[in-house]
C-alpha angles and dihedrals in degrees: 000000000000116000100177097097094038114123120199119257112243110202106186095169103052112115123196115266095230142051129219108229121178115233129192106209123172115260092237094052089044090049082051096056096039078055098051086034091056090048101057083040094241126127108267093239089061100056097051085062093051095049088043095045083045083059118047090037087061093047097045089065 
């Protein structure tokens, strides 16, 4: 492959595919989910978004 004459993309209208949110939880229920999240040996963030994508996948049906 030749990459001298490559030129470097330039995407001005991507937007990122997520969006930040800010979310009070209680400090006993947080605790909960570091600890289950430990457990399956994920970040806890991510697995707030896999229970919550679980969920409204099975109640969109």
């Amino acid at each position: 492959m030749d990459w001298t004459e490559a030129k470097r993309a330039v995407l001005p209208n991507l937007k990122p595919s997520t969006q930040s949110i800010s979310i009070r939880l209680p400090v006993d229920l947080l605790e909960q989910i570091k600890v289950e999240a430990s457990r399956r040996d994920v970040p806890h963030q991510s697995l707030i978004k896999i229970w919550l994508s679980e969920h409204a996948r099975k109640n969109a049906a």
